[in-house]
C-alpha positions as CSV (number, residue, x, y, z in Angstrom):
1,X,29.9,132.4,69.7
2,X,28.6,134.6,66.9
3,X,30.9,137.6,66.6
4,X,29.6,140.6,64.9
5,X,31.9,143.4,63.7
6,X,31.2,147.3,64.5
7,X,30.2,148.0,60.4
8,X,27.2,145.4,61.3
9,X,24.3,145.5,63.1
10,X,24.1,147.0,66.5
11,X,21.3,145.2,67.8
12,X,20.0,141.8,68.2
13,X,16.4,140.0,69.0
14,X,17.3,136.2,70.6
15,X,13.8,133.6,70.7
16,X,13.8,130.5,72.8
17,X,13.7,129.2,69.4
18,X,16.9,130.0,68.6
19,X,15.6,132.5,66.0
20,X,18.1,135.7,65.8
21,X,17.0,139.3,64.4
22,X,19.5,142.1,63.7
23,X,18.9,145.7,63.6
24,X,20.1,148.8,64.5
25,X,20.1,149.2,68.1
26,X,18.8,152.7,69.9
27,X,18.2,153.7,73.7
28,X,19.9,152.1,76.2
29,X,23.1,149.6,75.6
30,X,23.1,146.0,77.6
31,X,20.5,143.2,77.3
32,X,17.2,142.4,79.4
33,X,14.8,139.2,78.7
34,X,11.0,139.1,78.2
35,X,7.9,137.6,76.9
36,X,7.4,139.0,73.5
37,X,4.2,140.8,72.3
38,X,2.8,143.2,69.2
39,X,0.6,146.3,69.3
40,X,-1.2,147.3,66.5
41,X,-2.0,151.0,67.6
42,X,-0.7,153.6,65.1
43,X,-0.2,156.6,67.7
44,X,0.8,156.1,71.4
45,X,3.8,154.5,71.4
46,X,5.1,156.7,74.3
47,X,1.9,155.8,76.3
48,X,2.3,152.1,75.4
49,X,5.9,151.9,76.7
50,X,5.3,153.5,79.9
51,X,1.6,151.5,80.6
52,X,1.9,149.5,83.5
53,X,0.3,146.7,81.8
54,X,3.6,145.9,79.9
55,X,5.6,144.8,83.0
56,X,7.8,141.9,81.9
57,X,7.4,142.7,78.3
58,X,9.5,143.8,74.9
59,X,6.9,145.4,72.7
60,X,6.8,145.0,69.0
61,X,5.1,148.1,67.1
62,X,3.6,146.8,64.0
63,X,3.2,150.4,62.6
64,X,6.4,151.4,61.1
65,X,6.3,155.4,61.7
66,X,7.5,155.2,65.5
67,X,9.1,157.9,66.9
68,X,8.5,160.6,64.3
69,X,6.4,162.8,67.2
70,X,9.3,162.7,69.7
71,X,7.5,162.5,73.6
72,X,6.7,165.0,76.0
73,X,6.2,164.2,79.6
74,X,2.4,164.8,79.3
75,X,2.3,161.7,77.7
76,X,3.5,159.5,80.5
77,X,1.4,156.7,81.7
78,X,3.4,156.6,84.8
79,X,6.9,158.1,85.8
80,X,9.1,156.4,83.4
81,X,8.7,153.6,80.6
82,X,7.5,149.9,82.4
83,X,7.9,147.8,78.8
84,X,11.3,146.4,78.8
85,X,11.6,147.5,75.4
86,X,10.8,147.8,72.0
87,X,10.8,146.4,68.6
88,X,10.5,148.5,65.5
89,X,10.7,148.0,61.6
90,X,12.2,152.1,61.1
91,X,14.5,153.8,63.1
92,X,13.2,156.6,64.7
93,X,13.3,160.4,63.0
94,X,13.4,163.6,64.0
95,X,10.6,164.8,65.7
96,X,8.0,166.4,63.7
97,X,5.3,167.5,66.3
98,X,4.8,171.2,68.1
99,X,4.5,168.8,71.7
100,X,7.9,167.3,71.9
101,X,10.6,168.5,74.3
102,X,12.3,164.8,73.5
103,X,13.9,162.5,71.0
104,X,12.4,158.7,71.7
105,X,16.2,157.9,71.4
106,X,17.5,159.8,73.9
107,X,14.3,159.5,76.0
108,X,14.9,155.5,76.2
109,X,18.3,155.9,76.6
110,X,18.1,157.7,80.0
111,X,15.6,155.5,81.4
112,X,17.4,152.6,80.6
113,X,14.9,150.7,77.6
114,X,16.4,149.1,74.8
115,X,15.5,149.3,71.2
116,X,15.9,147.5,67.9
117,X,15.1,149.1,64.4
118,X,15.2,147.7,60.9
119,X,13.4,144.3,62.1
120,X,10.9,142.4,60.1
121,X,8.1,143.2,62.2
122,X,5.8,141.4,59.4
123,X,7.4,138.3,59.8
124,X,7.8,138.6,63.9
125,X,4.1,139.4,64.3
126,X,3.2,136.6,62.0
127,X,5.6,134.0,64.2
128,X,3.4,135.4,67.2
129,X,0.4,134.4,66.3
130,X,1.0,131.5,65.2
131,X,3.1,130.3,68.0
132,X,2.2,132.0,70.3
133,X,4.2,134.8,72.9
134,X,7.9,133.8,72.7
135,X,10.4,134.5,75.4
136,X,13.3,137.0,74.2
137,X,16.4,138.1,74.9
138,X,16.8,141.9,73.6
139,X,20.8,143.1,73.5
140,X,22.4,146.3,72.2
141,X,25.8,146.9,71.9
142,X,27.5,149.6,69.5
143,X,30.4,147.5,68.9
144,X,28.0,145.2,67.5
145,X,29.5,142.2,69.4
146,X,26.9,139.7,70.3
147,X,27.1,136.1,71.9
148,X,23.6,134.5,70.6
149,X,24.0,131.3,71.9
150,X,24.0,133.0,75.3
151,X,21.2,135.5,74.4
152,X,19.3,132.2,73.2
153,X,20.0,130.0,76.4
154,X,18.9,133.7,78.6
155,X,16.1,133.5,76.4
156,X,15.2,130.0,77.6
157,X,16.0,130.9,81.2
158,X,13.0,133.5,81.3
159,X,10.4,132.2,83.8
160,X,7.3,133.5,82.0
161,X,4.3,135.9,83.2
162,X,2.4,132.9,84.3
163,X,2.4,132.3,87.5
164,X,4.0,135.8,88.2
165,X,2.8,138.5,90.3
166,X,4.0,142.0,88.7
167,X,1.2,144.5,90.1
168,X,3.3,144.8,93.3
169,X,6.4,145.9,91.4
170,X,4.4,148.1,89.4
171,X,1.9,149.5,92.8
172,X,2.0,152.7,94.2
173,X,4.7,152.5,97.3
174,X,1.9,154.5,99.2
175,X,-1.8,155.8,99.4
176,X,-2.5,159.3,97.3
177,X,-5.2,161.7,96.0
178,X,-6.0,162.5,92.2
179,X,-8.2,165.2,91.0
180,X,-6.3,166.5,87.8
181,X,-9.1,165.9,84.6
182,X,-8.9,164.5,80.7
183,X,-6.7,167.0,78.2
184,X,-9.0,169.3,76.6
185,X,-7.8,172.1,74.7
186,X,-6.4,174.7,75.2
187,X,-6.1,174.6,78.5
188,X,-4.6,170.8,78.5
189,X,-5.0,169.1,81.9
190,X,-7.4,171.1,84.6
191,X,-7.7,169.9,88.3
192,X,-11.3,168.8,89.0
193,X,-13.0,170.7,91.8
194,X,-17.2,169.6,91.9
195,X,-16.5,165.9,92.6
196,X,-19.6,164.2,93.8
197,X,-18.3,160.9,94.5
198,X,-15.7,159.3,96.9
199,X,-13.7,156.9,95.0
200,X,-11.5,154.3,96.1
201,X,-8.7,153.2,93.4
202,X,-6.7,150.3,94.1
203,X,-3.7,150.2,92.0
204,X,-2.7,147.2,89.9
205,X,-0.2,149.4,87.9
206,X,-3.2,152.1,87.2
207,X,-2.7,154.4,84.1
208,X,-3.0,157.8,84.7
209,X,-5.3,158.4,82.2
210,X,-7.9,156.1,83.8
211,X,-7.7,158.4,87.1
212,X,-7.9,161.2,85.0
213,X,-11.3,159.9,83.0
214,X,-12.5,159.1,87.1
215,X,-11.9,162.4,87.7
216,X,-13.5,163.8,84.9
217,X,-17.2,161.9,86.1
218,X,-17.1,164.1,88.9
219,X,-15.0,161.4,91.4
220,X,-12.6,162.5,94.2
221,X,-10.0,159.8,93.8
222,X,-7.6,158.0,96.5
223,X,-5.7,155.8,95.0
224,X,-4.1,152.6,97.6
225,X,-2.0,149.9,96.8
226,X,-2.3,146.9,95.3
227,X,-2.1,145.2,98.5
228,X,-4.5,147.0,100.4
229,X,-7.0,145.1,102.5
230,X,-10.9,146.0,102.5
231,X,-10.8,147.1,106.0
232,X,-7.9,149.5,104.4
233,X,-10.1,150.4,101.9
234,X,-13.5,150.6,103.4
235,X,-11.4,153.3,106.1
236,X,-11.8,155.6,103.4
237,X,-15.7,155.1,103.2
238,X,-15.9,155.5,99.7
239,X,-19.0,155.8,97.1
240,X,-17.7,153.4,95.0
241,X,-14.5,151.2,94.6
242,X,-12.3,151.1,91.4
243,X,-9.9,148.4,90.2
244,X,-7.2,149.2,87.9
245,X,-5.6,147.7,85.0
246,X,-2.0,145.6,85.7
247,X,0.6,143.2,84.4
248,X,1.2,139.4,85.1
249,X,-0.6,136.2,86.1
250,X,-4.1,137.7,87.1
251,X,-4.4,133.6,89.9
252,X,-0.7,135.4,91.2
253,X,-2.0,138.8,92.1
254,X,-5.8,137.1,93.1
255,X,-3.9,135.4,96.5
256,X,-3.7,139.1,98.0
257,X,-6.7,140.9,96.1
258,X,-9.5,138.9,95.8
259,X,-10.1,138.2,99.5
260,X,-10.1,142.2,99.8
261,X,-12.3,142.6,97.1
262,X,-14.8,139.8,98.7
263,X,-14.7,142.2,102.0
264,X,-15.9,145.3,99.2
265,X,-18.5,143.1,97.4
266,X,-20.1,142.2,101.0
267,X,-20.8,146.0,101.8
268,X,-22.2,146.0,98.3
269,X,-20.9,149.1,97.0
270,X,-20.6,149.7,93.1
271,X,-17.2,148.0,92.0
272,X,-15.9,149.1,88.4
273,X,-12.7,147.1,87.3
274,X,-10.7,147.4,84.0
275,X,-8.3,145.1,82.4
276,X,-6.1,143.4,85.2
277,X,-9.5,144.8,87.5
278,X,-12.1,142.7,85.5
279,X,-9.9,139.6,86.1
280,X,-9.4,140.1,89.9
281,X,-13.2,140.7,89.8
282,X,-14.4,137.6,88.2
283,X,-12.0,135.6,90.0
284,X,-13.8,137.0,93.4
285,X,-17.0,136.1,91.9
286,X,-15.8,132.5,91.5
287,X,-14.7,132.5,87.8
288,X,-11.3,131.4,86.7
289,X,-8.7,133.0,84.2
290,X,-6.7,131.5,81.0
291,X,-3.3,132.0,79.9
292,X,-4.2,133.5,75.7
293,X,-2.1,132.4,72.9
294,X,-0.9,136.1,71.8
295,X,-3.1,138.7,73.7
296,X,-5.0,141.7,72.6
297,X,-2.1,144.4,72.3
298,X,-3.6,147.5,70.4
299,X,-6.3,150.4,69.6
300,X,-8.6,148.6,66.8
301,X,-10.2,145.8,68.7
302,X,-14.3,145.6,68.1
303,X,-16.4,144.3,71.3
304,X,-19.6,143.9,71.3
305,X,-21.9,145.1,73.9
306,X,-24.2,142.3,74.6
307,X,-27.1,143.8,76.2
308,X,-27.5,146.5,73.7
309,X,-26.0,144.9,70.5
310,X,-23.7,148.0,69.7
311,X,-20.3,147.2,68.8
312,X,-17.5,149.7,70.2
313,X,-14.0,150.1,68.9
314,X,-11.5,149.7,71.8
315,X,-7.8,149.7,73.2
316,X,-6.7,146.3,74.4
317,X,-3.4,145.1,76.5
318,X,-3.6,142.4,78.4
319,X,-2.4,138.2,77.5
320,X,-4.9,136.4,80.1
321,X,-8.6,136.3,79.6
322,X,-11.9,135.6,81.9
323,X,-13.0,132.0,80.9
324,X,-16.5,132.9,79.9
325,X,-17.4,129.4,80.8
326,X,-16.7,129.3,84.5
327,X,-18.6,132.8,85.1
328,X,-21.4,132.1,87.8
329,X,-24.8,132.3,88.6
330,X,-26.1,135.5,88.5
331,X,-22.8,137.0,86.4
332,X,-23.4,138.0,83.3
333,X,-21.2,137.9,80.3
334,X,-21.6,142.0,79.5
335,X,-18.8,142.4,76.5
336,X,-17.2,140.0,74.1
337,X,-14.4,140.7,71.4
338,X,-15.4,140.2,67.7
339,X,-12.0,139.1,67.0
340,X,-11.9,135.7,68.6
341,X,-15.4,135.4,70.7
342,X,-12.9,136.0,74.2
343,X,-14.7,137.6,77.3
344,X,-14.4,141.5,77.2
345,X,-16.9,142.5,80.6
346,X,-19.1,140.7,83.1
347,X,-21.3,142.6,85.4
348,X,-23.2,141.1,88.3
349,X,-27.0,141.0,87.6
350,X,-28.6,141.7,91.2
351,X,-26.0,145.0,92.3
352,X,-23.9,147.6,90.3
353,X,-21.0,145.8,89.7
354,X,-19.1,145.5,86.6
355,X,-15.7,145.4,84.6
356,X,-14.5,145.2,81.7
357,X,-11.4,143.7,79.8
358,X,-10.6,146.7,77.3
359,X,-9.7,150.3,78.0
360,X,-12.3,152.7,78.3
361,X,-9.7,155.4,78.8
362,X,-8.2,154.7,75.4
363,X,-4.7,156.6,75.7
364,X,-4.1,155.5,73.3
365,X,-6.8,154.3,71.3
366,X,-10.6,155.3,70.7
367,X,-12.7,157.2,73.3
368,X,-15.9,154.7,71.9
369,X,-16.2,153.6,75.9
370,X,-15.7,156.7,78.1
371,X,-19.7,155.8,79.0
372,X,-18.4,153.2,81.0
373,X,-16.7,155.8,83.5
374,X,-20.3,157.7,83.7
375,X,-22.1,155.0,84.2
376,X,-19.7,153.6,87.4
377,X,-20.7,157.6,88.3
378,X,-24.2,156.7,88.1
379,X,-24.3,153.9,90.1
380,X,-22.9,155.6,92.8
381,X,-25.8,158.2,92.7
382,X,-28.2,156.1,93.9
C-alpha cells in the first residue's frame, strides 16, 4: 500500500497498467472507475462534462486553460455533469467571464465529479493513442492517502463500454415537448413559435443543444425514450423522426432500437440520426459497428462531404464507428473523417434518410454543419 502524506498530492489517476498519476485533486472527494478518453476542444469544457455521450467516462482536456470561464447553468448539456470526471494539466482559476454564476470547483464538487490537476496530459494523451482507451481508477482524497494497488486492481475490475448499454441510464424517464431555439444575442434562448414540422426525438442521451438547432428549423419537438417502440412513436404521427446522440456499445442499445426504427423506416418517413443515432441507423439498415482504438473526442475534426467534395470542420464524441464496409445496397457512404478515412454519415439513396457521425449542433465546437438540421427540415416539406 502506497501511503501518501497530506503535504503531497491530493489526487491520483490508477491505469490497468499499473501506471499512477498525481495531482492536485478538485470537486468531489472518493473514487469512481472508467474508460479513459481526450478531447481536444479549447472552449466547452462545461458542455463536454455534462454531454450524455460521456457516460462511463473520465475526460482528459488536452487544452490547459480549463476552468478560467467558471459555468453558468445555460451551458448545461443536460441537468447535471454525465462524464465521471476529469483530467486536467492546470488547476482551475478564478473565473474571468461576465456569464459565470460558478466556480468549476465548487460546481463539480456538488454534483459529485472528481477532478485531477497538474497531470501530464501530453504524456497521457500520447499513451492513448497509442494504446488505445485505458480503464482508470480516478481517487481524491485531501489527506492525500491513497492505496494504488487497490485503485490499480479497481481499475482492472472495470467492465468496459463494449458490450454495455448506457442510453437507458442516460434516457429521459418520460415523453416531453421542446420548443426553446439556438442562443442569439441579446436576447439568449427564445421559445420557437412558427414550427412547421412534427418531429419525433428519441432520446439516446440527446444534447440540448441538438433540440434546440431542431427547433430552430421550424420543428415542434417531442422528445420519447430511448426505449420507445415505433408504434409509440408513430402515435405521435410525426413529419419526420430524429435519433439522438448517446454513450455505450451502439450492438447493446441496437437489441431495443433498431427493431423500432425498422417499424419507422417501413412508413418511410425522413429519419435524421447523429452520433449514437447514425449507428443505430446503419445497424437497422443491416451494417455493423466497431469498437475504435481511441475515439474522436473534440471540436477540430475535418470530414469530408462526399457527394459535394467540401470539407467541414466538426465536433466529434463518440469511440465506436460504422464499418464502412458492411454498409448495404442502396446506402451510401455520405461523410468520411480526414483524420483516419472512418465513416462520418451514410444516407439511404432511394428515400430521405440520413445520419451522421459528428455533431452538427457543435456546443461546443464549429457551427460548419448546422445545414444538416435544414436539410432534415426540407425533407419533411415534401
Amino acid at each position: 500500500m502506497a501511503q501518501v502524506t497530506q503535504d503531497h498530492p491530493t489526487a491520483c489517476l490508477a491505469l490497468a497498467d499499473g501506471t499512477v498519476f498525481y495531482g492536485q485533486g478538485f470537486g468531489a472527494t472518493g473514487d469512481t472507475v472508467a474508460e479513459l478518453c481526450f478531447n481536444t476542444a479549447m472552449t466547452g469544457y462545461q458542455e463536454i462534462m455534462t454531454d450524455p455521450s460521456y457516460a462511463g467516462q473520465v475526460v482528459t482536456f488536452t487544452f490547459p486553460h480549463i476552468g478560467n470561464v467558471g459555468v453558468n447553468p445555460e451551458d448545461d448539456e443536460t441537468v447535471d455533469p454525465v462524464a465521471e470526471g476529469m483530467v486536467v494539466k492546470w488547476d482551475p482559476t478564478e473565473p474571468s467571464n461576465w456569464r459565470a454564476t460558478e466556480t468549476l470547483t465548487d460546481w463539480l464538487a456538488k454534483r459529485g465529479r472528481i477532478a485531477i490537476g497538474g497531470v501530464d496530459t501530453r504524456r497521457l494523451t500520447r499513451a492513448i493513442r497509442q494504446q488505445g482507451a485505458p480503464h482508470v481508477a480516478l481517487a481524491h482524497d485531501p489527506e492525500g492517502n491513497f492505496d494504488t494497488t487497490a485503485l490499480v486492481e479497481k481499475a482492472r475490475g472495470f467492465a468496459g463500454l463494449e458490450g454495455m448499454d448506457l442510453a437507458k441510464q442516460v434516457t429521459c424517464a418520460q415523453s416531453y415537448r421542446w420548443n426553446e431555439m439556438r442562443w442569439a444575442w441579446p436576447d439568449g434562448y427564445k421559445p420557437q413559435t412558427e414550427a412547421k414540422h412534427r418531429v419525433v426525438a428519441v432520446d439516446y442521451g440527446a444534447k440540448r443543444n441538438i433540440l434546440r438547432c431542431l427547433a430552430s428549423a421550424g420543428c415542434e419537438v417531442t422528445v420519447l425514450p430511448a426505449t420507445a417502440t415505433a408504434e409509440e412513436v408513430l402515435a405521435h404521427e410525426p413529419d419526420g423522426v430524429f435519433l439522438s446522440n448517446g454513450p455505450g456499445d451502439p450492438a447493446a442499445t441496437g437489441e431495443y432500437a433498431v427493431p423500432m426504427i425498422k417499424g419507422v423506416l417501413d412508413k418511410g418517413l425522413p429519419i435524421f440520426g447523429i452520433c449514437l443515432g447514425h449507428q443505430m441507423l446503419a445497424l437497422a439498415l443491416g451494417a455493423k459497428t466497431v469498437k475504435m482504438n481511441h475515439g474522436h473526442h473534440g471540436a477540430n475534426h475535418p470530414v469530408k462531404d462526399m457527394e459535394t467534395g467540401k470539407v467541414e470542420i466538426t465536433s466529434m464524441n463518440h469511440g465506436f464507428a460504422v464499418d464502412s464496409q458492411t454498409l448495404p445496397e442502396g446506402v451510401m457512404e455520405s461523410h468520411v473523417s480526414l483524420f483516419d478515412g472512418s465513416n462520418c454519415g451514410i444516407r439511404m439513396t432511394d428515400a430521405p434518410v440520413f445520419s451522421v457521425q459528428h455533431h452538427p449542433e457543435a456546443s461546443p465546437g464549429p457551427q460548419d454543419s448546422f445545414y444538416l438540421f435544414e436539410r432534415f427540415a426540407a425533407s419533411m416539406a415534401g
